[in-house]
C-alpha positions in Angstrom: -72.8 0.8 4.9 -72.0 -0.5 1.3 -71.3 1.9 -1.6 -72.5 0.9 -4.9 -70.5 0.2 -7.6 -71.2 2.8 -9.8 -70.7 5.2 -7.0 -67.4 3.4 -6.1 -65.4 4.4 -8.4 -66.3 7.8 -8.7 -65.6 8.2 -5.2 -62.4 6.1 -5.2 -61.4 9.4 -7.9 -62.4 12.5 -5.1 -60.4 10.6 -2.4 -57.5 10.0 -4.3 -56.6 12.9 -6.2 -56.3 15.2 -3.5 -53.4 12.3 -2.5 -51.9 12.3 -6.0 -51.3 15.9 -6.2 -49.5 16.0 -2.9 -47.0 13.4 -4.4 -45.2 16.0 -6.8 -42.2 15.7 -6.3 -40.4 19.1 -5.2 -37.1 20.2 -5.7 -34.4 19.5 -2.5 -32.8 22.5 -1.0 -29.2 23.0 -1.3 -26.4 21.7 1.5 -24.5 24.1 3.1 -22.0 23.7 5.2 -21.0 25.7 8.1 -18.2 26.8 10.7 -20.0 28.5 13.8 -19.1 29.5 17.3 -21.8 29.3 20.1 -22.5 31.5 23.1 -19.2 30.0 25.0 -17.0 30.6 21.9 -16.6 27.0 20.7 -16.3 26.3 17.4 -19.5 24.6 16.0 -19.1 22.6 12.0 -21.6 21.2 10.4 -24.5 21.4 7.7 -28.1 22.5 6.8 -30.3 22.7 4.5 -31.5 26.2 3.4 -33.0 28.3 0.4 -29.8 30.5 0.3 -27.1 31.1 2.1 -28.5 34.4 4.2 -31.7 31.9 4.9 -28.8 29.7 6.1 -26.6 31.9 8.0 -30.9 33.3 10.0 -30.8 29.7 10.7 -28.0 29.6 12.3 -28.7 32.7 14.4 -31.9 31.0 15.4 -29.9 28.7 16.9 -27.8 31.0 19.0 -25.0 30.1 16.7 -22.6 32.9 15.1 -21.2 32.2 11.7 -18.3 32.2 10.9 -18.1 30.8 7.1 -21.0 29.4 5.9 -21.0 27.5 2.0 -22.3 25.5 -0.5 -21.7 22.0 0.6 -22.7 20.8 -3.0 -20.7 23.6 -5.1 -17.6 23.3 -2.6 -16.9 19.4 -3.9 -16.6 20.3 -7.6 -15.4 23.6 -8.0 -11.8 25.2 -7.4 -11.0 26.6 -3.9 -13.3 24.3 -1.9 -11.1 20.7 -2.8 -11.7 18.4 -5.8 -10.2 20.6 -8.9 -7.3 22.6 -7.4 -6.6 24.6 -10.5 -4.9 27.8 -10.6 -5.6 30.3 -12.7 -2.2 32.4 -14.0 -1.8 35.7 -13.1 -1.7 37.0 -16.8 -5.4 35.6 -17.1 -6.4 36.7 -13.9 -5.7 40.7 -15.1 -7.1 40.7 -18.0 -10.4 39.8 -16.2 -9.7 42.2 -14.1 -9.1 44.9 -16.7 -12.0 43.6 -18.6 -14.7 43.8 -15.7 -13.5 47.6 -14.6 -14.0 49.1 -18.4 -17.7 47.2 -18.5 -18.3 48.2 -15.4 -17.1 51.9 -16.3 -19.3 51.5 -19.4 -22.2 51.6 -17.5 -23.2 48.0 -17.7 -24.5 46.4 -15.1 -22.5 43.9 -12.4 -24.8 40.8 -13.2 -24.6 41.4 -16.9 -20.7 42.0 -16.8 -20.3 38.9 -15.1 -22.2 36.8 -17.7 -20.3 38.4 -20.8 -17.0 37.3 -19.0 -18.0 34.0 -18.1 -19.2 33.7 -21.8 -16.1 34.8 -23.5 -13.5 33.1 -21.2 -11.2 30.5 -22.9 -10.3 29.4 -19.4 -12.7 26.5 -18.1 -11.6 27.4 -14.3 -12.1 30.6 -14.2 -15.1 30.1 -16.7 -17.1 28.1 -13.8 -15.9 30.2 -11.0 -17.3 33.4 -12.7 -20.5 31.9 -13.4 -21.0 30.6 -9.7 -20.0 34.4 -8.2 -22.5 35.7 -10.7 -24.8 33.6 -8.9 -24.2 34.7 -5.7 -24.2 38.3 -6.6 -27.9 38.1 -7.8 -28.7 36.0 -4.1 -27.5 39.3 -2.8 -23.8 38.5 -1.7 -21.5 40.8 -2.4 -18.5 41.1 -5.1 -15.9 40.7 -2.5 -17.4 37.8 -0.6 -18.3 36.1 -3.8 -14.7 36.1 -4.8 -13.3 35.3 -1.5 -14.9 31.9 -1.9 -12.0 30.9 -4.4 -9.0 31.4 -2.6 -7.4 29.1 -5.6 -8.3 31.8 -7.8 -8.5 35.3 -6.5 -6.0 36.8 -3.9 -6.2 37.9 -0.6 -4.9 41.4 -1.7 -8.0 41.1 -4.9 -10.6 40.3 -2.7 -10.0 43.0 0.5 -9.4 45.8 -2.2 -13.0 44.9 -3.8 -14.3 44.7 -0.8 -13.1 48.5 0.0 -13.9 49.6 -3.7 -17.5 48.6 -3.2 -18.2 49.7 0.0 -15.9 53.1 -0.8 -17.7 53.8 -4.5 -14.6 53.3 -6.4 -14.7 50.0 -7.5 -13.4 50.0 -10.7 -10.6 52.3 -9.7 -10.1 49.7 -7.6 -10.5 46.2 -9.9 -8.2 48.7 -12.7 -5.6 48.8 -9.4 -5.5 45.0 -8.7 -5.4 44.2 -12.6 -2.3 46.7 -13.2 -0.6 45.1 -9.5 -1.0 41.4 -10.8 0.3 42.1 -14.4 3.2 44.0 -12.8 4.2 41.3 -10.4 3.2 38.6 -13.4 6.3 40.7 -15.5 8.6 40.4 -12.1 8.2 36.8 -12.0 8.7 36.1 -16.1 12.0 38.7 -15.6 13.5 36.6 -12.5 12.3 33.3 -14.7 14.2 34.4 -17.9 16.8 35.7 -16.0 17.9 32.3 -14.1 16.4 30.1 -17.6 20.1 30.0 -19.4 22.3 29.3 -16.4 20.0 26.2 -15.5 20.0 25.3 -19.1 23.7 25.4 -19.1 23.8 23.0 -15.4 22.0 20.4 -16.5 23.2 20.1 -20.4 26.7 20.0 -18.4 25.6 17.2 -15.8 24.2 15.5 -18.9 27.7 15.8 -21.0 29.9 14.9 -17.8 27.6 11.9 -16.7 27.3 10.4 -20.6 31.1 10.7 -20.1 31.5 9.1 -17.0 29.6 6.3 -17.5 29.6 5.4 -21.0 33.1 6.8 -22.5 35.3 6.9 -19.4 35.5 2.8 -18.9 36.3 1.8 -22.2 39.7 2.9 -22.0 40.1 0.5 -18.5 41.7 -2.3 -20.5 43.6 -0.1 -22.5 45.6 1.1 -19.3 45.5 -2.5 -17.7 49.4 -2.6 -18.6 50.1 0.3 -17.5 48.4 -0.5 -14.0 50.5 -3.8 -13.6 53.7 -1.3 -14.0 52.6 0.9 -11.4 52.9 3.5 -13.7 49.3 4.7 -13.8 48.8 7.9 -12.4 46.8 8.9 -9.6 44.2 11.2 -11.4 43.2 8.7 -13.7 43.2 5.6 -11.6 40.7 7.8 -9.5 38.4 8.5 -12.4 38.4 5.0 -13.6 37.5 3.6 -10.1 34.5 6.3 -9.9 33.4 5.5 -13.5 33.5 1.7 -12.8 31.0 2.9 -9.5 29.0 4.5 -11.5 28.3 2.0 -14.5 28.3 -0.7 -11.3 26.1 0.8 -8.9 24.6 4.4 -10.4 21.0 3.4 -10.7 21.1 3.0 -6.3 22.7 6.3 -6.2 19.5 7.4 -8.5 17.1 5.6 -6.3 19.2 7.3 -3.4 18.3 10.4 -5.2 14.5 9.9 -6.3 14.0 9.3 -2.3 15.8 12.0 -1.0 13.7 14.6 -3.2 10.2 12.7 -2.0 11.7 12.9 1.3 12.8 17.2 1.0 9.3 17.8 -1.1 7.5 16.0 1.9 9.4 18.6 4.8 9.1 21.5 2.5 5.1 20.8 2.9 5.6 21.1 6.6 6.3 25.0 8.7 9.4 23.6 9.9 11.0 23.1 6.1 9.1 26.0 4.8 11.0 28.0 7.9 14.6 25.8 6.9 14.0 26.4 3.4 13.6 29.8 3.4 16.4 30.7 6.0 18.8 28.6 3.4 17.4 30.7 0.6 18.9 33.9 2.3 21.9 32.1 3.5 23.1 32.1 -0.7 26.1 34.3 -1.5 24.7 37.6 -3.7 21.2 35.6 -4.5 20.3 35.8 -0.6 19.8 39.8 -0.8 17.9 39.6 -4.1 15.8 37.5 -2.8 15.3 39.3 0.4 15.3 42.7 -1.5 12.2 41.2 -4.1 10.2 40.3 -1.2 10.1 43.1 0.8 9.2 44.9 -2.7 6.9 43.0 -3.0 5.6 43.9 0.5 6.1 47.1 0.0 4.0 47.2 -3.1 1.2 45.3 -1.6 0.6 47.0 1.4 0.6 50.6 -0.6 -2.0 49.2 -3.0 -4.4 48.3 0.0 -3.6 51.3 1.8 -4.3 53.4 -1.1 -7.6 51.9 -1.4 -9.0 52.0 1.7 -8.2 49.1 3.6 -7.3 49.1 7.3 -3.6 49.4 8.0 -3.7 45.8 10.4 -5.5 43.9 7.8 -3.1 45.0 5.3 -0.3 44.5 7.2 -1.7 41.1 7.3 -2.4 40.9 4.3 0.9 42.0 2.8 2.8 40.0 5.1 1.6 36.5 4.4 2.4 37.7 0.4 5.6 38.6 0.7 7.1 35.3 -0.1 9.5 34.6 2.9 8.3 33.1 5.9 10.7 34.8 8.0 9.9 38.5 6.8 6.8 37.1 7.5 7.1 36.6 11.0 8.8 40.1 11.7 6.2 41.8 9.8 3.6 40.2 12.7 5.8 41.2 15.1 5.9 44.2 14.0 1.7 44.6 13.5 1.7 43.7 17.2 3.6 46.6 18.1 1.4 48.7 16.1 -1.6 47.4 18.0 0.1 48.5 21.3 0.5 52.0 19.9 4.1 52.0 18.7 5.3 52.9 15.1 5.9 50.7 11.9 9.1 51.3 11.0 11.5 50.3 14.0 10.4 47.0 14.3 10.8 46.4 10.7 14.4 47.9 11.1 15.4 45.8 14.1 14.4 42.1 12.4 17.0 42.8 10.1 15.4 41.5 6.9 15.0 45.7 5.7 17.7 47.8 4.4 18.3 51.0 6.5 16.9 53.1 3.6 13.7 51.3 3.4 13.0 51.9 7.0 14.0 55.3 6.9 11.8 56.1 4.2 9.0 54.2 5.8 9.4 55.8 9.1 8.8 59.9 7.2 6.0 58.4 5.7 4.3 57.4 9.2 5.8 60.9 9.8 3.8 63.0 7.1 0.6 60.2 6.8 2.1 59.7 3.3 2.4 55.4 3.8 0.0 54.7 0.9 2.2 56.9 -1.8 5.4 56.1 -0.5 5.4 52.4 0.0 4.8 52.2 -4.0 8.1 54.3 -4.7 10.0 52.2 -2.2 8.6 49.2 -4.2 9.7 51.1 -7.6 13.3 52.1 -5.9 14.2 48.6 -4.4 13.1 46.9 -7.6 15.2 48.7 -10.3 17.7 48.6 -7.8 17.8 44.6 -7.5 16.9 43.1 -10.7 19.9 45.6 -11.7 22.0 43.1 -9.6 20.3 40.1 -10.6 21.5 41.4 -14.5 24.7 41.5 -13.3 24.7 38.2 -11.0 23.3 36.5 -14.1 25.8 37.5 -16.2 29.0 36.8 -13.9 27.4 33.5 -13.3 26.7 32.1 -17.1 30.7 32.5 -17.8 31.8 30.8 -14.3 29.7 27.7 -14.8 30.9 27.6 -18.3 34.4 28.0 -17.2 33.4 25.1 -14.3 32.3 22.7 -16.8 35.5 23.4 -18.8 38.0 22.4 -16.1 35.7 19.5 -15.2 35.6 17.9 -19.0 39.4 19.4 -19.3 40.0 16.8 -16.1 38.8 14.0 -17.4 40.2 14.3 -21.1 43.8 15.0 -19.0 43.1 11.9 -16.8 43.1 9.9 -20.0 45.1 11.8 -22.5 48.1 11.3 -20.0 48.1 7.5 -19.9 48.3 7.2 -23.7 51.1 9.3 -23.7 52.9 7.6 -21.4 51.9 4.3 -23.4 53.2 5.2 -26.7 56.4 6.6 -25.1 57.3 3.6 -23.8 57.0 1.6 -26.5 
């Protein structure tokens, strides 16, 4: 049956607008991606689409599927901890927002509003964009702790675990004031051991500098000058030796730089690997005097870490955990998991920890009255305060023994090679 023309139209416009409202565009969900385990236990990756990530993680659990991490595929490319920017935020920065989100929070202002004045005011442009995305978790209903623990780049192990046990435990700005006062202390530990070590490396390497400049550049002008001399077999030992190594180093220095540029790629690519991070931190404790600091400032700072947690409410496995992969050492490391393993079969903390070796006597002692009395979370933190007074006292003293014996090395060195030459022109104008 034909339409008429004047009808056409109108009825061309009924049938097609029903079809031109459904082509608004809408807006596409967000990516997330996902680390799961299935019925069997094997691990499941991949990604969905979802509203949120709770909507995400139901999904999965439709699926028979339990997750394990679930996150924002789209955020995780362009914000720190997930790749792309790896920035890391210092620790002096990182306590002031600390200390800045405890008093707000103390204030009475509210967690979402908190958030937004310290992304606001934050000169940092990391931490400025991680801030603003945990605020926007926190109003999808995540929590502090988990929000946080989505920047491993920015925010601690030790940060995260003792928000999560503030929040669930009602004291969590007791227990952001905690973190803030624990990373400015260890922020002042590190600028000590820094300053402390600054002036005997300035003094190395303004002396390599001297001695090299010497070597290559002042050294083999006076070859000719001894030439007759040489021919007489009168030139002595000492300074035909230093002319020979100057001549190889004005000849053939830049391969011994090469040499040197390789061998560093080549150590900085095995440090990356367990193997050098083991070698390199075994060597580290093999130095004369600097070994035991080193050893003493780590298990301080295990010490210190695993009272904070404690203290706060954290389970004495995960903070084992916890405080053992922040000591610093890998191999105090590895004998504080020993040691956690023990504890899971029922035995005590402190004899393990005595029989690796890497803790003094007293340490132990005084760790083994606190699993005594049920005291661990206050007496870890006076260990800390003991071991560290005691070692940065020898540090003060290393330091200062050391700054006068590398002068003193550099003297003889520079007093050698003025010698090696000084010698020869005596012996020239005597003979004339």
């Amino acid at each position: 049956m034909s339409v008429p023309v004047a009808n056409r139209s109108r009825a061309c416009r009924i049938f097609l607008k029903p079809v031109t409202c459904n082509l608004i565009p809408t807006a596409p969900m967000p990516t997330f991606a996902y680390i799961a385990r299935d019925m069997t236990g094997k691990q499941v990756n991949g990604t969905l689409e979802a509203p949120g990530q709770r909507e995400a993680s139901a999904m999965l659990a439709e699926r028979s599927l339990f997750p394990v991490e679930v996150k924002d595929a789209t955020a995780s490319s362009s914000l720190p901890g997930f790749g792309g920017r790896k920035k890391k935020v210092s620790g002096q920065t990182m306590a002031i927002f600390y200390g800045q989100l405890a008093s707000l929070l103390r204030a009475g202002v509210p967690m979402i509003r908190s958030l937004t004045v310290l992304s606001n005011q934050s000169s940092n442009v990391t931490l400025k964009e991680v801030v603003s995305e945990i605020k926007g978790k926190v109003e999808d209903g995540q929590p502090l702790g988990e929000a946080m623990a989505r920047f491993p780049k920015v925010f601690s192990d030790m940060g995260c675990n003792m928000v999560r046990a503030g929040s669930e435990g009602g004291f969590l700005e007791d227990a952001l004031e905690r973190v803030g006062a624990f990373t400015e202390l260890q922020e002042d530990l590190k600028g000590r051991t820094v300053s402390a070590m600054a002036y005997p490396i300035f003094l190395f390497s303004v002396g390599s500098v001297v001695l090299s400049a010497l070597l290559v550049f002042f050294v083999p002008k006076f070859d000719m000058l001894f030439e007759r001399l040489r021919k007489k077999g009168e030139m002595p030992v000492m300074t035909e030796w230093l002319l020979n190594f100057s001549n190889f180093l004005q000849s053939y220095g830049w391969i011994l730089l090469v040499a040197a540029a390789i061998g560093l790629v080549l150590i900085n690519m095995k440090l990356k690997t367990d193997a050098g991070k083991d070698l390199a931190d075994r060597i580290k404790l093999k130095i004369p005097v600097l070994g035991d600091i080193l050893m003493n400032l780590a298990v301080a700072r295990f010490c210190r870490v695993l009272g904070t947690l404690l203290s706060n409410g954290v389970p004495l496995l995960k903070s084992l955990e916890i405080a053992g992969s922040a000591a610093g050492n890998r191999l105090l490391t590895q004998s504080i998991n020993d040691a956690t393993e023990n504890i899971k079969a029922g035995e005590s903390l402190a004899l393990p920890l005595r029989n690796s070796g890497y803790f003094p006597q007293s340490v132990a002692e005084m760790i083994s009255v606190g699993e005594e009395s049920n005291s661990l979370d206050t007496v870890l933190p006076d260990i800390a305060d003991s071991l560290e007074k005691t070692t940065f006292r020898r540090l003060d003293l290393f330091v200062r023994l050391l700054e006068p014996m590398m002068l003193l090395v550099m003297a003889v060195l520079v007093l050698g090679v003025v010698l090696a030459l000084l010698v020869p022109v005596l012996k020239s104008s005597t003979s004339l």
